[in-house]
Residue, then its C-alpha position, 0 to 999 in steps of 0.5 A: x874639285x872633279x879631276x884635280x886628282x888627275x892633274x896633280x899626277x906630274x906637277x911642275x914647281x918652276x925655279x926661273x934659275x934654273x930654266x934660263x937658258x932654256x927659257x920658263x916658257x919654253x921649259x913649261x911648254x916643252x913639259x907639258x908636250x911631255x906630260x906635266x899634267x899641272x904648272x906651279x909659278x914659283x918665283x920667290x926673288x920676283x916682286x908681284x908685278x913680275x910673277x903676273x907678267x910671268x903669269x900671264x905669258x905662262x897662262x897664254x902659253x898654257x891656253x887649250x892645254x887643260x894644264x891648270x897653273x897655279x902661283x906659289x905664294x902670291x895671292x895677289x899676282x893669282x887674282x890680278x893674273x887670274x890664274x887657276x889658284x895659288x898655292x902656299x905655305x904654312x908661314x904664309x897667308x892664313x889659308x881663311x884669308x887667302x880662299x876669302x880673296x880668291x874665291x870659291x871657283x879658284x884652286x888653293x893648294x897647301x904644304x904640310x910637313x907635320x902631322x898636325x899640319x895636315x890634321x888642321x887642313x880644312x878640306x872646306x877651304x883648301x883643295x889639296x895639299x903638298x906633302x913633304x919634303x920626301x927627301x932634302x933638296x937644294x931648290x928649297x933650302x929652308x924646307x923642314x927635315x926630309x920624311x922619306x917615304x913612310x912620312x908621306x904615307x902616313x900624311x896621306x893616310x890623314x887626310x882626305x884631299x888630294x895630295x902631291x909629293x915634293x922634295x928631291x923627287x925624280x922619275x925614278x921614284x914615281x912607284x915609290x909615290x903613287x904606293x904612299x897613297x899620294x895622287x902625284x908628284x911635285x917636281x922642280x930640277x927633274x925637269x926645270x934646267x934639263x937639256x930636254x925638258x920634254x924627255x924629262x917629264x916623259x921619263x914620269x910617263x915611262x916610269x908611270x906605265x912600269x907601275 
C-alpha cells in the first residue's frame, strides 16, 4: 500500500483508561496535532456497538487529517464503521477471513512475536505487520516474552511488509527503531494518559530529527 510505510512512523494504540481524563477524542486529536501519523482503536472491555461509536466520533475527528484509523480486533466494528482497516492478533480471526470480510481496499494490520509467525504472513493478504513486544509493558498484560531490540531486527529482516515496533517503547527509543529496520513505532502510555499529549507525540519528532 503506497505511503503506508510513512504512516506507521508514530503509530498511536489507544487505552480508553488511561485517556479519561483527558478525553480519547481530544488525546488522538491532540496527538495527531503532534505528529501521530497513524491512530489504532483498542478497546478490549467495549462490545462492538460501542468500539463503532468510538470509531465514528474518532474517524470524524480524524477528517482532513490523512491519519488513517484502524480497529484492533474487531472486524466487525471496522466494516460497519467503515474505518481504514483492523488490525489483529494471532489468536484472532484468520487473517483469510477477516481480508475476505473487509475487502481489498482496507488496511489489515497483524502481530507477530515469533519468527515463524512473521514467516507465515501472506503479504497478499496482510498489509503490515506489528512486531514485538520490544520490551514488557502493563497496557497489555498477556504479551508474550519482550525480544528486545536484536529480535526486532531480525523479524524485520523476515519480511517484506512494512512494519511497526510495539511494546514498552517511548520516544527515546525511536533511533533504536528506525536502526532495526522497522518503519515505526506503535505507542500506547507515551502518549495516551500524558499531561500534553500534543508534547508527547512531538518529543518522537525531536527524537526523529537527532537520528
Amino acid at each position: 500500500m503506497i505511503g503506508l510505510r510513512q504512516k506507521l512512523r508514530l503509530y498511536l494504540v489507544t487505552d480508553p483508561t488511561l485517556c479519561r481524563d483527558y478525553g480519547l477524542i481530544r488525546t488522538v486529536q491532540d496527538a495527531v496535532s503532534g505528529g501521530v501519523t497513524m491512530v489504532q482503536l483498542r478497546a478490549k472491555e467495549a462490545s462492538t456497538a460501542e468500539r463503532v461509536q468510538m470509531a465514528v466520533d474518532l474517524k470524524a475527528a480524524l477528517a482532513g487529517t490523512g491519519v488513517p484509523l484502524v480497529i484492533n480486533d474487531d472486524v466487525d466494528a471496522a466494516i460497519e464503521a467503515d474505518v481504514d482497516g483492523a488490525h489483529i492478533g494471532q489468536g484472532d480471526m484468520a487473517p483469510e477471513k477477516a481480508r475476505s470480510l473487509l475487502g481489498p481496499g482496507k488496511i489489515l494490520g497483524l502481530s507477530c512475536e515469533t519468527i515463524e509467525t512473521v514467516q507465515a504472513a501472506d503479504p497478499d493478504i496482510i498489509d503490515y505487520l506489528g512486531l514485538g513486544p520490544v520490551f514488557g509493558t502493563a497496557t497489555k498484560a498477556d504479551h508474550e516474552a519482550p525480544i528486545g531490540f536484536e529480535g526486532l531486527e531480525r523479524l524485520v529482516a523476515l519480511t517484506s511488509l512494512p512494519t511497526v515496533a510495539i511494546g514498552g517503547l517511548k520516544s527515546v527509543h525511536q533511533a533504536q527503531v528506525l536502526a532495526s529496520g522497522a518503519n515505526g513505532q506503535a505507542v500506547v502510555s507515551a502518549i495516551c494518559g500524558q499531561p500534553d499529549p500534543k508534547a508527547a507525540a512531538q518529543k518522537f519528532m525531536i527524537t526523529e530529527d537527532l537520528v
